[in-house]
C-alpha positions in Angstrom: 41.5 30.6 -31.5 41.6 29.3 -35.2 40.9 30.1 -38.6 41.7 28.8 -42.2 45.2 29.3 -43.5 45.8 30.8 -46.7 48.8 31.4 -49.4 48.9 33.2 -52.4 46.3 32.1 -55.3 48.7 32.2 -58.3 52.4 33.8 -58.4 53.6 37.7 -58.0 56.3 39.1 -59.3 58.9 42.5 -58.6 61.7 44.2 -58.7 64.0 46.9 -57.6 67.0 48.1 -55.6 67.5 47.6 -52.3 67.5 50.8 -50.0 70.7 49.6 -48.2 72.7 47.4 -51.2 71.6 49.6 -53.6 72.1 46.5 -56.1 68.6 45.1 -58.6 66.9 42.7 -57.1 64.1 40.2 -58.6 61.7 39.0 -55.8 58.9 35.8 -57.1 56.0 35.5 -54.2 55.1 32.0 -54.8 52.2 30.1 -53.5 53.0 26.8 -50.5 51.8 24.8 -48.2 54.5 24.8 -45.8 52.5 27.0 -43.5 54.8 30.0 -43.0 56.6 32.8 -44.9 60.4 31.5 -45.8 62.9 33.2 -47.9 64.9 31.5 -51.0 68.3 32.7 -51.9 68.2 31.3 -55.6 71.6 33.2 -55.8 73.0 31.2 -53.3 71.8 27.4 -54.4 68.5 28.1 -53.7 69.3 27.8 -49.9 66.2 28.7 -47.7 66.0 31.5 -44.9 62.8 31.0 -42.2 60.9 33.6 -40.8 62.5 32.8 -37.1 62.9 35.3 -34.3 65.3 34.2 -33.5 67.6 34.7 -35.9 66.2 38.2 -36.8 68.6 41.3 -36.4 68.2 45.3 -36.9 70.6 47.2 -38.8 68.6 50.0 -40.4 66.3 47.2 -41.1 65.0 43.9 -40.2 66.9 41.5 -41.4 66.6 37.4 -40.9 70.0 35.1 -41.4 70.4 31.4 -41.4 72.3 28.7 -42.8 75.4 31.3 -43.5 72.8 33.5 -45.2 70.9 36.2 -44.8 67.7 38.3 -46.1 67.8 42.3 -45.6 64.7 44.7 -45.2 61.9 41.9 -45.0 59.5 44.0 -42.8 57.3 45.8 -45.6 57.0 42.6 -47.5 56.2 40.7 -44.3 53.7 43.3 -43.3 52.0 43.2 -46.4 51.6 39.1 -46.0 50.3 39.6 -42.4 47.8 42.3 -43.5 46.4 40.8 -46.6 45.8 37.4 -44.6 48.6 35.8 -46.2 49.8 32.7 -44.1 51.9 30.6 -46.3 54.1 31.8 -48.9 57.8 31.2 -50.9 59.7 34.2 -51.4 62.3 33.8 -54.2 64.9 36.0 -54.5 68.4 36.5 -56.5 69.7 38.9 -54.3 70.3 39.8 -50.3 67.4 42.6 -49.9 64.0 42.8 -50.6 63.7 45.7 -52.9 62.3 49.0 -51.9 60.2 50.0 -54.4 58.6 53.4 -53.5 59.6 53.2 -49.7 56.0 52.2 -48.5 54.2 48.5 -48.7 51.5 49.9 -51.0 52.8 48.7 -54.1 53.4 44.9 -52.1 49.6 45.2 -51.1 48.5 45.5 -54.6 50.9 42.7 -56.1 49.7 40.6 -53.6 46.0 41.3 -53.6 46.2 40.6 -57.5 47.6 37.7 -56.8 44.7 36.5 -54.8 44.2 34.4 -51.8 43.8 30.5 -51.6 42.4 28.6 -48.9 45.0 25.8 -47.5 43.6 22.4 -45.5 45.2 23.7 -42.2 44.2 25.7 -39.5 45.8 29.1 -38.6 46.5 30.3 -34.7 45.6 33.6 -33.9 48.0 34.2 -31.1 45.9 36.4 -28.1 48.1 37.6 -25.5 47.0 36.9 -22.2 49.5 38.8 -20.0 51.2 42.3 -20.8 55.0 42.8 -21.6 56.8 45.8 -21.1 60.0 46.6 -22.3 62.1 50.1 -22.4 65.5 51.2 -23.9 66.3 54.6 -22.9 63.9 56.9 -23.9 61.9 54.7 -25.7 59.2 52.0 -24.3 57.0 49.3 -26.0 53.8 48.0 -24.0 51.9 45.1 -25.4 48.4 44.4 -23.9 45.5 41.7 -24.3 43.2 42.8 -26.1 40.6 41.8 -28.5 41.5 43.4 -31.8 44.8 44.2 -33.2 45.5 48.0 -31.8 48.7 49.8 -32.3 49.3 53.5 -30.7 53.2 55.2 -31.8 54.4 58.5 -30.8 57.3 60.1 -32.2 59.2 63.0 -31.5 62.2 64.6 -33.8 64.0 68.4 -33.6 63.0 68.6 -37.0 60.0 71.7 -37.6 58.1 69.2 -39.8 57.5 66.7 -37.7 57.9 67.6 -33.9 56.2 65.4 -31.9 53.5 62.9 -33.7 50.9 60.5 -32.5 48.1 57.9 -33.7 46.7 55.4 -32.6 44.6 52.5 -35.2 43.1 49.1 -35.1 44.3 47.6 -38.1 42.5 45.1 -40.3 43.1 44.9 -43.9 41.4 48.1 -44.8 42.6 50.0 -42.6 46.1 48.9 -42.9 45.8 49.2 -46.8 44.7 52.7 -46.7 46.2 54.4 -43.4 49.6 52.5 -43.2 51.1 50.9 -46.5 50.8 53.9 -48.2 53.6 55.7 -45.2 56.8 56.0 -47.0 60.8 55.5 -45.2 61.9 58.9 -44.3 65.4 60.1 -43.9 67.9 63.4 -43.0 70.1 64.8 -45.9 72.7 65.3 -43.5 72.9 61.8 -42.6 73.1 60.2 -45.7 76.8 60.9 -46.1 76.9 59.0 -42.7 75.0 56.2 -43.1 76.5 55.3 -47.1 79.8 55.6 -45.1 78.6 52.1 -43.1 77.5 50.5 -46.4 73.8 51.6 -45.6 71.4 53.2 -47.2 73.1 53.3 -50.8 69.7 52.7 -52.8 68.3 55.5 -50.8 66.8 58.0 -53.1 64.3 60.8 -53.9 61.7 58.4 -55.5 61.9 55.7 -52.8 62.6 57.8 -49.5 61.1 61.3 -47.7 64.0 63.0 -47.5 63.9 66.2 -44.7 67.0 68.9 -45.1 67.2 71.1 -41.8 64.1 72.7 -42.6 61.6 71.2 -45.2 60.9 68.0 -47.4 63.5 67.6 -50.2 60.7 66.1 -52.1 57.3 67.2 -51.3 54.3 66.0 -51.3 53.8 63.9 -48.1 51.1 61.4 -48.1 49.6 62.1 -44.9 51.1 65.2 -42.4 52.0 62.5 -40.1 53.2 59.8 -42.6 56.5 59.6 -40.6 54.4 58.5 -37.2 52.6 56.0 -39.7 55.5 54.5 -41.4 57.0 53.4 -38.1 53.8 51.6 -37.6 54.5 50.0 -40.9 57.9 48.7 -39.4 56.5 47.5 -36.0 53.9 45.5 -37.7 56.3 44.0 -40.1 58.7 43.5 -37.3 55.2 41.5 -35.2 54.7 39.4 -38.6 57.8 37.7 -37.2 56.1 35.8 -35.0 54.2 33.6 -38.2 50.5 34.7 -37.2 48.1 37.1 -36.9 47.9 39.2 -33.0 45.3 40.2 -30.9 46.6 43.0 -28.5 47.1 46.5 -27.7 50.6 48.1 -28.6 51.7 51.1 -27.2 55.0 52.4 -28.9 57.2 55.5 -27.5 60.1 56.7 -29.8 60.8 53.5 -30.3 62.2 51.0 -33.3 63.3 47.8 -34.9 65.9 47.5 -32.1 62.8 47.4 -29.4 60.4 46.0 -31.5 62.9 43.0 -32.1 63.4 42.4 -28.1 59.5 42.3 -27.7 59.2 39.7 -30.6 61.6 37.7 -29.2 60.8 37.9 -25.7 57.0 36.6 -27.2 58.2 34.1 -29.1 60.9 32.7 -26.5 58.0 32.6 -23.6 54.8 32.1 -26.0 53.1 29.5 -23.3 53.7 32.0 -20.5 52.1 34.9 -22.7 49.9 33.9 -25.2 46.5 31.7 -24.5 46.3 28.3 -25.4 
């Protein structure tokens, strides 16, 4: 299955601290032919970092490396692409991490929807999985299926009173992912941000870009949705799909799981793609 590729119409610009650096990044979304999503370190002699599966790791985040480099917390950014139809694009950047801007991939849907969309001579594969694939870490599971949309169910479940055990289940197009899922914001615990700052993580992490729960409530009401935390890891696993450099058609099925498991189902895709997706 194939359909016109596209890239961005006309440049997009932003900026902001990283959620784990903490350190002011400026990020230029520029339009290219090359057919895929790549990464430019212009603090490092402009060298380029692909979108590769391979060389994608979790810490926190997703992050890709390459060429002795490496680009932190791409999966918003790389959602928002996937979502708005986005096939082709440069990302210039003078830092090691995307910014986090409010902690959701609204404000990247907007940028790049103002940016527009332009067509590009080649062809774009859907990829339609044609077998299931199954994976599970503990308590947690992912289930990919064939199916003929792009479906995504998660369920959560956290010993925390405000969010318990949560569940939903979309098919995501464009709308749907503008309006239900970018808006879903990072969440994290106060009491383990002395923890995770300790590892070098999470040192832009604050009040205007992150839900942060004490032992009983929101430090910073008000949510976006009651279950924005169940949406936001949706966010993450569709950022951490867009990894694979074109659109799905299947059925995912999610259990307490995250970028850890969504990584080993990528790769596992991408290392077998003949055996699992059609031709």
């Amino acid at each position: 299955m194939s359909e016109r590729k596209y890239t961005l119409a006309a440049p997009a610009r932003f900026s902001g601290v990283g959620a784990h650096t903490g350190k002011f990044v400026r990020v230029v979304l520029e339009p290219s032919d090359v057919g895929r999503v790549v990464f430019r370190r212009r603090d490092l002699d402009s060298l380029v970092v692909a979108v590769d599966p391979a060389r994608s790791g979790a810490r926190n985040c997703t992050l890709l490396s390459g060429e002795g480099a490496c680009v932190r917390t791409v999966e918003h950014l790389l959602a928002a692409l996937l979502m708005c139809g986005i096939d082709s694009a440069e990302v210039e950047l003078d830092g090691e991490e995307v910014p986090i801007l409010d902690g959701s991939a609204l404000p990247l849907v907007r940028i790049i929807r103002e940016a527009g969309k332009s067509p590009l001579a080649d062809s774009r594969r859907v990829l339609v999985l044609a077998k299931p694939l199954a994976l599970e870490e503990g308590p947690a599971s992912i289930v990919l299926e064939p199916s003929g949309g792009f479906e995504i169910s998660y369920s959560i479940e956290y010993r925390h009173p405000l969010i318990g055990e949560q569940r939903v289940s979309f098919r995501l197009d464009e709308d749907t992912f503008r309006t239900q899922i970018a808006p879903a914001r990072t969440f994290g615990f106060l009491k383990d941000a002395e923890k995770l700052r300790a590892k070098g993580l999470a040192l832009g992490s604050s009040l205007e870009n992150t839900v942060v729960l004490d032992d009983e409530r929101v430090v910073n009401p008000p949510l976006r949705f009651p279950d924005e935390f169940v949406r936001h890891k949706v966010l993450d696993l569709v950022g951490d799909l867009a990894l694979l450099g074109a659109p799905l058609r299947t059925r995912v099925s999610a259990v307490r799981a995250g970028h850890d498991l969504h990584l080993r189902a990528v790769r596992a895709l991408h290392e077998n793609k003949a055996e699992f997706f059609q031709a």
